[in-house]
N, C-alpha and C positions, 0 to 999 in steps of 0.2 A: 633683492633677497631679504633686505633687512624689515623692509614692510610686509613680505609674507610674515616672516618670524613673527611680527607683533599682532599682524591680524588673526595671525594662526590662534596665538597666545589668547588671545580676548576673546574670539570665535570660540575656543576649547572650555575658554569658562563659563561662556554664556549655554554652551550646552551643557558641560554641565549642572551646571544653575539650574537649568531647566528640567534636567533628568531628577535632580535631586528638590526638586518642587512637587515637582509629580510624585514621586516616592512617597514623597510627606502627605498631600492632599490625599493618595489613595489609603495610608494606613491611618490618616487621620477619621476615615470610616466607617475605622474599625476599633480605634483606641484615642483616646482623646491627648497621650504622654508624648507622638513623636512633635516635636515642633520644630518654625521654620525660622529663619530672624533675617531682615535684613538692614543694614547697617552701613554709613557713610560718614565722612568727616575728615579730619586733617592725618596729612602721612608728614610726620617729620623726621628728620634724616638724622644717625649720629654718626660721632664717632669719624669714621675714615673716612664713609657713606656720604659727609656732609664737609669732609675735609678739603681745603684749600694750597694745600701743602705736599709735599711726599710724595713718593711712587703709589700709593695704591690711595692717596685724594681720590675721590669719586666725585666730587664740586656739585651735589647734589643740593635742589632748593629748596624748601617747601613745599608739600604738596598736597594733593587729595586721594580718597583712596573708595572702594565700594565692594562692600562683601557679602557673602549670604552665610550664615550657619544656621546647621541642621544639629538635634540635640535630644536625648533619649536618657531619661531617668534609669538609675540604677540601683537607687534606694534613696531614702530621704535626703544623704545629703549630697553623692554624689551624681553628676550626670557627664555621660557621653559627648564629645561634639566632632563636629567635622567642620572645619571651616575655611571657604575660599575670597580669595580676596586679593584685587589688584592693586597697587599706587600706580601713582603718576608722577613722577617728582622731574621738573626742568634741571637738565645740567646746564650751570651754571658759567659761560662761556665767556660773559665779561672778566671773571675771575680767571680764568683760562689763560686767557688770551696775556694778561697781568705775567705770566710765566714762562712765554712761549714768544716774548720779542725778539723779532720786531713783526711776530706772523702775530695775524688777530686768529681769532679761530670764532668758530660758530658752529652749532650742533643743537641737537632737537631735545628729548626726554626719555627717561629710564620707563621702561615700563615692566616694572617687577609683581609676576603672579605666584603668590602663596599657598599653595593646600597643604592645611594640618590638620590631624589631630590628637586629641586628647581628652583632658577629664576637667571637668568645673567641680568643686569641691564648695559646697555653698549652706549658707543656714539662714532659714526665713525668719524674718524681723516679726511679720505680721503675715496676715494669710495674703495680704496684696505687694510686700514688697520682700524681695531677697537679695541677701550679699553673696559676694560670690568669687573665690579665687580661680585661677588658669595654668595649666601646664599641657602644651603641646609639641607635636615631634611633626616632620614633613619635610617639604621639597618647595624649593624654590625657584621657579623658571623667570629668570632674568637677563633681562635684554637691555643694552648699553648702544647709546642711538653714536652713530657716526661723528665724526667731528671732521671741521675741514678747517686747515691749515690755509689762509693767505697771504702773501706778500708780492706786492709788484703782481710781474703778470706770472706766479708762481703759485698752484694749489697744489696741496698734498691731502689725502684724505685716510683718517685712520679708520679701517673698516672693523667692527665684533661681530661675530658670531655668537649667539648666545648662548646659555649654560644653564645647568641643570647641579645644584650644590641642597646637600639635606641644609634642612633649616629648622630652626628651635621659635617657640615662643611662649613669654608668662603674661599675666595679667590680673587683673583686677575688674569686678564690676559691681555696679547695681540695676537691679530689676524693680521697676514698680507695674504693677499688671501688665501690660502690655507692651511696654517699653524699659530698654535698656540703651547704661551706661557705661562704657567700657573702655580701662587705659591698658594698652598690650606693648607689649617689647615684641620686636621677631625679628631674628638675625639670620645671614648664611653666608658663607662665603662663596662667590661664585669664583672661575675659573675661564677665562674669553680666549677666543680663539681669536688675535689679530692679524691687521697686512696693513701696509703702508703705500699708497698707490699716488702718482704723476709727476708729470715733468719726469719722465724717463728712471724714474725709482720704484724699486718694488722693494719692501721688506717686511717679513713674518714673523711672527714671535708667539709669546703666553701673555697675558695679564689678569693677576689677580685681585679682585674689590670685595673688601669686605660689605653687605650691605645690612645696616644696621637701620630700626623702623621707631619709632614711639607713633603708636596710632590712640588718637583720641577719637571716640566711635560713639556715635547715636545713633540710636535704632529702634525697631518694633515687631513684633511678634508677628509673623502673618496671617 
């Protein structure tokens, strides 16, 4: 179940990524202002997101991330955007496991998808390069990979369900012709549906993870 949830996740962006390429090439036809950006680089984790401590630690690691935004002028300085974008960040299971003696644990990766938007607010330095600030509003569909409990010949496995929490993000960029630079915050708090399963245990509950992103982002125009 938890591998549909991600593939669903990834699948749903890559269409629409795709839908919203097409959008762009067919009105780029007719107008030369919609444009497409695509964009990769480091997802780094804060905050709770990345915390090793506490009920709502997330023991999130380091990561990478890969997004598309679409974006539409709406007078000289400010423009439109929509933009989608996945991380990848490993939860951090050696750290885990540090809290959870004498069980080691072991578990996969978050795979948190972002769609926001909002407005860049920017002023051109020169006719090839522009600055540019960010405020966006959206949804975060976040998914929290399994973890499994061992000791002896005893495994427990905490299963999530993933979640759907609004998400905020600001940011910073620069533009030189064709390529962009860009550092973003995006935050949301998600809400997991869990269950506690083996060795003859069952038990269900709520957990809440705040996830908190600084993405450092390279990119280019399409």
């Amino acid at each position: 179940m938890k591998a549909i949830n991600k593939c669903s996740m990834i699948w749903g962006l890559i269409l629409f990524c795709s839908f919203t390429a097409s959008f762009g090439q067919t009105k780029n036809k007719n107008s030369s202002e919609f444009k497409i950006k695509l964009f990769t680089g480091a997802a780094i984790p804060l905050g709770e997101f990345a915390s090793t401590s506490g009920y709502t630690a997330g023991y999130a690691m380091f990561g990478f991330f890969v997004a598309l935004e679409g974006s539409v002028p709406l007078s000289k300085y400010v423009e439109w955007e929509l933009l989608s974008n996945v991380s990848i960040n490993k939860l951090n299971a050696s750290e885990l496991t540090k809290n959870v003696v004498p069980y080691s644990a072991s578990s996969g990766s978050y795979y948190s998808t972002w769609f926001l938007t909002g407005f860049q607010i920017g002023s051109y330095l020169s006719d090839d390069s522009r600055l540019y600030c960010i405020a966006d509003i959206g949804l975060l569909f976040s998914s929290l990979p399994d973890i499994k409990y061992s000791y002896g010949d005893t495994t427990l496995v905490n299963i999530f369900e993933s979640d759907i929490a609004v998400a905020y993000g600001i940011g910073t960029g620069f533009q030189y012709k064709d390529y962009n630079f860009s550092i973003r915050y995006l935050t949301g708090t998600a809400k997991y549906s869990q269950k506690i399963t083996g060795n003859g245990i069952f038990k269900s509950g709520k957990a809440i993870l705040p996830n908190s992103e600084l993405l450092l982002m390279v990119g280019m125009t399409l």
